[in-house]
N, CA and C atoms as a LAMMPS dump frame, in Angstrom:
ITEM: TIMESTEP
0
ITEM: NUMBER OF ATOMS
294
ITEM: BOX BOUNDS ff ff ff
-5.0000000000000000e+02 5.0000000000000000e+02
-5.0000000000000000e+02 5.0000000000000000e+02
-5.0000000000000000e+02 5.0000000000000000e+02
ITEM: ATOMS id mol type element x y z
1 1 1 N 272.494 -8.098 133.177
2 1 2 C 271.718 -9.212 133.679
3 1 3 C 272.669 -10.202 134.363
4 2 1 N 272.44 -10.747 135.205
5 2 2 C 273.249 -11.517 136.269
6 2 3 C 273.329 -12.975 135.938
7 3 1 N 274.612 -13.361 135.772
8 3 2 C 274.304 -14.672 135.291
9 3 3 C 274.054 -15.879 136.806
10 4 1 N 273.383 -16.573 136.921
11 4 2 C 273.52 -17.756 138.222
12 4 3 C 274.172 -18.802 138.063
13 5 1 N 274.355 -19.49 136.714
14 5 2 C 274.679 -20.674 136.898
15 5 3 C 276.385 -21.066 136.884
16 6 1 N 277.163 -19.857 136.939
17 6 2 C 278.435 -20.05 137.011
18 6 3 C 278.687 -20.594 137.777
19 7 1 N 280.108 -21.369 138.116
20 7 2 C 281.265 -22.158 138.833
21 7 3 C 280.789 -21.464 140.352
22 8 1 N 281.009 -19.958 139.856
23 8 2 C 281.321 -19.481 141.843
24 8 3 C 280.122 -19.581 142.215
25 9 1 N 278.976 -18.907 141.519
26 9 2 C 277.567 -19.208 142.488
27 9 3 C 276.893 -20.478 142.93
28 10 1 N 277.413 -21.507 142.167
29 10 2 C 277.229 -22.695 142.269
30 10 3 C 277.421 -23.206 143.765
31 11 1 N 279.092 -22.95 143.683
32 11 2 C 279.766 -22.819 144.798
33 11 3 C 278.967 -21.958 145.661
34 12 1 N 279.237 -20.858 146.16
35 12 2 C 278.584 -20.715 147.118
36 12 3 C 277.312 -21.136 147.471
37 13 1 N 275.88 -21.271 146.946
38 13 2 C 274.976 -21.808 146.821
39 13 3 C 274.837 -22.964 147.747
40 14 1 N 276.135 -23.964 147.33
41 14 2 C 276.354 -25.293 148.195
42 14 3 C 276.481 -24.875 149.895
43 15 1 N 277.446 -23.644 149.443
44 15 2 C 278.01 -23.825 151.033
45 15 3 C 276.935 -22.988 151.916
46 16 1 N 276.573 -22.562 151.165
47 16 2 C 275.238 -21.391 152.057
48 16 3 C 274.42 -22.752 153.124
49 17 1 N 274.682 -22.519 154.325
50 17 2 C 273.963 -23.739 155.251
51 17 3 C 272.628 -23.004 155.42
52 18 1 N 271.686 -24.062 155.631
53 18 2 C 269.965 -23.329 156.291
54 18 3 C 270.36 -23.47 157.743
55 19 1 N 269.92 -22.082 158.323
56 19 2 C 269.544 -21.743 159.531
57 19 3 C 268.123 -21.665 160.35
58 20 1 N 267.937 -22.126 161.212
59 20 2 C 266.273 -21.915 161.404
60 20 3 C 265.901 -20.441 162.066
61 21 1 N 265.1 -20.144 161.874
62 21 2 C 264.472 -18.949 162.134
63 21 3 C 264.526 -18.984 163.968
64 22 1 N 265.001 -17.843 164.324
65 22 2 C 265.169 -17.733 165.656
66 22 3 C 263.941 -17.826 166.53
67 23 1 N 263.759 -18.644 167.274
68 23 2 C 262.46 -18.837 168.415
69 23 3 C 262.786 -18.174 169.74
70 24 1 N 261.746 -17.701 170.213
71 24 2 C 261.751 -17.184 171.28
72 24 3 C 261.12 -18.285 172.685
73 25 1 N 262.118 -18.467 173.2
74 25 2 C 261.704 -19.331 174.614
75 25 3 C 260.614 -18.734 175.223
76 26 1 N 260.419 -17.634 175.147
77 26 2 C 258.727 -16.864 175.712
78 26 3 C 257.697 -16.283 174.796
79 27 1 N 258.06 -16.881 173.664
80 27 2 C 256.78 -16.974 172.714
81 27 3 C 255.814 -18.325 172.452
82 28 1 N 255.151 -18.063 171.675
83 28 2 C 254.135 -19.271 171.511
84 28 3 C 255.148 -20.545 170.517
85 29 1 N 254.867 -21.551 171.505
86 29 2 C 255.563 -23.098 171.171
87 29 3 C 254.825 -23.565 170.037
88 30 1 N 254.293 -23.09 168.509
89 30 2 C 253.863 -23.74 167.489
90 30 3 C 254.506 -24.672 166.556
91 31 1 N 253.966 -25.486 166.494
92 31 2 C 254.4 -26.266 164.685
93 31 3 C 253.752 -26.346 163.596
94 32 1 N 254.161 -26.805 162.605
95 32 2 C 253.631 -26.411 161.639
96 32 3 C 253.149 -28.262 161.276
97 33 1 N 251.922 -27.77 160.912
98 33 2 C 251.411 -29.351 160.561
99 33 3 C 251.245 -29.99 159.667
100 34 1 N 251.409 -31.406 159.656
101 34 2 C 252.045 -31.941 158.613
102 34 3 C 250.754 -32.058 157.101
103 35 1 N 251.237 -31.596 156.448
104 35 2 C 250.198 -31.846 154.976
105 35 3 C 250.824 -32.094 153.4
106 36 1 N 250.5 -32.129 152.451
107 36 2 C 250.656 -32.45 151.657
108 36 3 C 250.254 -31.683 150.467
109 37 1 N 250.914 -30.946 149.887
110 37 2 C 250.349 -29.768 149.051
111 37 3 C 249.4 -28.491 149.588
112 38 1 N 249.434 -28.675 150.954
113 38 2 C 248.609 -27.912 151.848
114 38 3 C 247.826 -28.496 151.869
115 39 1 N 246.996 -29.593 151.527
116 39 2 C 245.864 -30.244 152.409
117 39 3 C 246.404 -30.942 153.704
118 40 1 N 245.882 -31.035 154.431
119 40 2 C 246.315 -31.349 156.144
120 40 3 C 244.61 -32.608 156.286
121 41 1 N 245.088 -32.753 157.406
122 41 2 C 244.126 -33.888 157.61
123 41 3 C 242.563 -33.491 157.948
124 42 1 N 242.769 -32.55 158.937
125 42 2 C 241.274 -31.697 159.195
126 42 3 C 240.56 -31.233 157.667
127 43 1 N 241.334 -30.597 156.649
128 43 2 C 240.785 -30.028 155.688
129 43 3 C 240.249 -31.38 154.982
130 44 1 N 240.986 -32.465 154.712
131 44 2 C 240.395 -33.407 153.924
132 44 3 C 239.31 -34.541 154.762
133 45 1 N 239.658 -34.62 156.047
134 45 2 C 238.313 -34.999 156.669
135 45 3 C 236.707 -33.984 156.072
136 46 1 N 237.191 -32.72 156.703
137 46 2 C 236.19 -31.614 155.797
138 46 3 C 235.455 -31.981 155.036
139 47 1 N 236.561 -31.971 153.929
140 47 2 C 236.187 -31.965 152.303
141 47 3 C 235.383 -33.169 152.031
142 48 1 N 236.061 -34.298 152.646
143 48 2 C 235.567 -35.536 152.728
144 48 3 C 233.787 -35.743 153.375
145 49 1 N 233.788 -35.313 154.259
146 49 2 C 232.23 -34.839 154.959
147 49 3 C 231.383 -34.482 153.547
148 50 1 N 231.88 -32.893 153.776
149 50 2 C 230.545 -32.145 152.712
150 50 3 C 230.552 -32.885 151.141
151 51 1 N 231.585 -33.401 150.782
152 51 2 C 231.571 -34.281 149.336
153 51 3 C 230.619 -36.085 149.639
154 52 1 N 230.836 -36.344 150.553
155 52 2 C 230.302 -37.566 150.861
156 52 3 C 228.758 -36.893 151.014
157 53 1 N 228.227 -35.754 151.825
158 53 2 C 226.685 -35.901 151.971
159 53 3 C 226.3 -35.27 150.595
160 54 1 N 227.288 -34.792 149.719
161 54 2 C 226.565 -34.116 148.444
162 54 3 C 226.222 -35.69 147.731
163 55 1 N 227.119 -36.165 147.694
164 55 2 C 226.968 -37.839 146.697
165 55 3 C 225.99 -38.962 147.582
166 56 1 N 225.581 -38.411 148.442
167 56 2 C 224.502 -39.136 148.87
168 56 3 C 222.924 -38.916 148.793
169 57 1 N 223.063 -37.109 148.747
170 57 2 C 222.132 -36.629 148.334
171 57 3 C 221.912 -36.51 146.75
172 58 1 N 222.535 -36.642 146.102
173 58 2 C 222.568 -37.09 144.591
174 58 3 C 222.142 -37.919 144.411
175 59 1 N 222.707 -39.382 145.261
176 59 2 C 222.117 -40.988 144.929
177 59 3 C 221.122 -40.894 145.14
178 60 1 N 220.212 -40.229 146.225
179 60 2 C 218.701 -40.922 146.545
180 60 3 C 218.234 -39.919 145.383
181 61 1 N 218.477 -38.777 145.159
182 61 2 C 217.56 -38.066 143.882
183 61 3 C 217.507 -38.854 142.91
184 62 1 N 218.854 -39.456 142.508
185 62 2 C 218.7 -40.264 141.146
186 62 3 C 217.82 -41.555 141.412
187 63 1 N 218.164 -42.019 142.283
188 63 2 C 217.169 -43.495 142.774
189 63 3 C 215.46 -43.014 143.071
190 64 1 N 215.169 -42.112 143.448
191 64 2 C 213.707 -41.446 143.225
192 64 3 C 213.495 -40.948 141.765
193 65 1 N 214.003 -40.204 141.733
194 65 2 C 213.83 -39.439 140.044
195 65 3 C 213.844 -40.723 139.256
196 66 1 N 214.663 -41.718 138.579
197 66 2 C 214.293 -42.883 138.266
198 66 3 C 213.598 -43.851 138.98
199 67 1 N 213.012 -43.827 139.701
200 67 2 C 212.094 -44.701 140.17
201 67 3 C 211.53 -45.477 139.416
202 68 1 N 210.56 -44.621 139.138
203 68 2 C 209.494 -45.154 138.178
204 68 3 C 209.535 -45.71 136.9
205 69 1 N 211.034 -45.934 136.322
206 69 2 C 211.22 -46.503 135.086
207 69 3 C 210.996 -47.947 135.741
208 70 1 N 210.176 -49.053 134.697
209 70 2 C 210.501 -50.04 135.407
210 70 3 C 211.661 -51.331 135.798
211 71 1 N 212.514 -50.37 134.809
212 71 2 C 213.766 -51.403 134.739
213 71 3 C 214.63 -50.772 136.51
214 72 1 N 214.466 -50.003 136.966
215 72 2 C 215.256 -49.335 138.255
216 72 3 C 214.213 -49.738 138.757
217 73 1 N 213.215 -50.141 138.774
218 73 2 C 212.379 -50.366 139.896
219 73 3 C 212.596 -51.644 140.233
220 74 1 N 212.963 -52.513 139.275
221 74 2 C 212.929 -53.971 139.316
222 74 3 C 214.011 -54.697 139.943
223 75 1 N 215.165 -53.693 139.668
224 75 2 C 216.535 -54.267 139.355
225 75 3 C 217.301 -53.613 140.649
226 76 1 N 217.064 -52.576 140.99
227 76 2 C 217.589 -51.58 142.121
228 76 3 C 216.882 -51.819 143.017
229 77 1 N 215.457 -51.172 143.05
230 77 2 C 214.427 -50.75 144.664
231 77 3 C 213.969 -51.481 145.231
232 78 1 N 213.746 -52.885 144.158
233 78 2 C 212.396 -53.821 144.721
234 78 3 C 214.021 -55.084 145.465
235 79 1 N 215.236 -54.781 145.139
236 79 2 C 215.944 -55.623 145.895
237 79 3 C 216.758 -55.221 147.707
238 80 1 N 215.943 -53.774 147.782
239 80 2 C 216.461 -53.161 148.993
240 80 3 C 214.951 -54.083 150.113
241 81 1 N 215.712 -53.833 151.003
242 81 2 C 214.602 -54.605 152.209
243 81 3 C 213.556 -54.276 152.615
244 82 1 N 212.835 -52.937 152.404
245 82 2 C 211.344 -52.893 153.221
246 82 3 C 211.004 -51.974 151.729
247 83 1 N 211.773 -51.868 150.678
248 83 2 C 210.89 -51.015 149.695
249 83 3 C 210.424 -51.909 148.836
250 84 1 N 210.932 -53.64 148.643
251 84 2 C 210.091 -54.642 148.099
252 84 3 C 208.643 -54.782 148.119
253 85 1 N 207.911 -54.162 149.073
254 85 2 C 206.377 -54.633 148.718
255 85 3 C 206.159 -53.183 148.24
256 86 1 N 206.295 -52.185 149.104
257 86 2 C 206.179 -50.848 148.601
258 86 3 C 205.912 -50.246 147.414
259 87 1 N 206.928 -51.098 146.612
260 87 2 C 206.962 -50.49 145.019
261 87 3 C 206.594 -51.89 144.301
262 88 1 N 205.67 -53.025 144.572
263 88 2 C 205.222 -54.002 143.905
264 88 3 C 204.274 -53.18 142.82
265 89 1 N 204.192 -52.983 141.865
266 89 2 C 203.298 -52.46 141.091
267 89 3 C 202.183 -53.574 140.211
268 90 1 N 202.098 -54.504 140.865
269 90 2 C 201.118 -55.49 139.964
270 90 3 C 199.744 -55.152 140.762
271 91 1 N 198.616 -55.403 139.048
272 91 2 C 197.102 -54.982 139.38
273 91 3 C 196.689 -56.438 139.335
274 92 1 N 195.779 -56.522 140.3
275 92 2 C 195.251 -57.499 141.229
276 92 3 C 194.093 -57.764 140.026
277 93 1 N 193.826 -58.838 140.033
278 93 2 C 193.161 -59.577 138.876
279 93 3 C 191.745 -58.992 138.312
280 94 1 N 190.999 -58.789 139.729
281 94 2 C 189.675 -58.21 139.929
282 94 3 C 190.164 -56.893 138.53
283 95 1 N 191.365 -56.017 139.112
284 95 2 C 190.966 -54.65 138.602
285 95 3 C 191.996 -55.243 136.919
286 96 1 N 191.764 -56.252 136.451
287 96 2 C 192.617 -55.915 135.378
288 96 3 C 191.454 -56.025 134.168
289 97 1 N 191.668 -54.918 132.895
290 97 2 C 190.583 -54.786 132.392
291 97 3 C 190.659 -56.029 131.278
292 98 1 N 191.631 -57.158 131.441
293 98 2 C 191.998 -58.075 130.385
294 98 3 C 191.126 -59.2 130.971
């Protein structure tokens, strides 16, 4: 079994310089783009998109699906701007059986 951490491999190790990989003047001029654990900016715009319309489509389910409790109706719906009369739920005197 090979040992690595000796004096000489050490040594050489240091002196070993990085070379870049040879490019071809008549090949394709690419770079490599800049990211961060491999997310890059396009992917987290992405991610960012389809996660933002999932949590939006969540909020209005939960804000419908609770609707009708009247503490979310009171406190949440009836303070948004055109769903205030909408969701007024008071019975008009005529129909109250009291």
């Amino acid at each position: 079994m090979p040992v690595y951490n000796t004096p000489l491999t050490q040594n050489l190790l240091k002196r070993a310089s990085y070379s870049p990989p040879y490019r071809s003047p008549y090949g394709p001029q690419y770079t490599v783009a800049t990211h961060w654990h491999g997310i890059t900016l396009p992917k987290l715009t992405k991610a960012g998109t389809i996660a933002g319309g999932f949590g939006v489509a969540a909020g209005l389910f939960a804000v419908f699906f609770f609707g009708e409790v009247p503490r979310v109706r009171k406190d949440i719906l009836q303070k948004l701007p055109f769903f205030d009369k909408y969701l007024d739920r008071t019975v008009p005197p005529e129909d109250s059986p009291f």
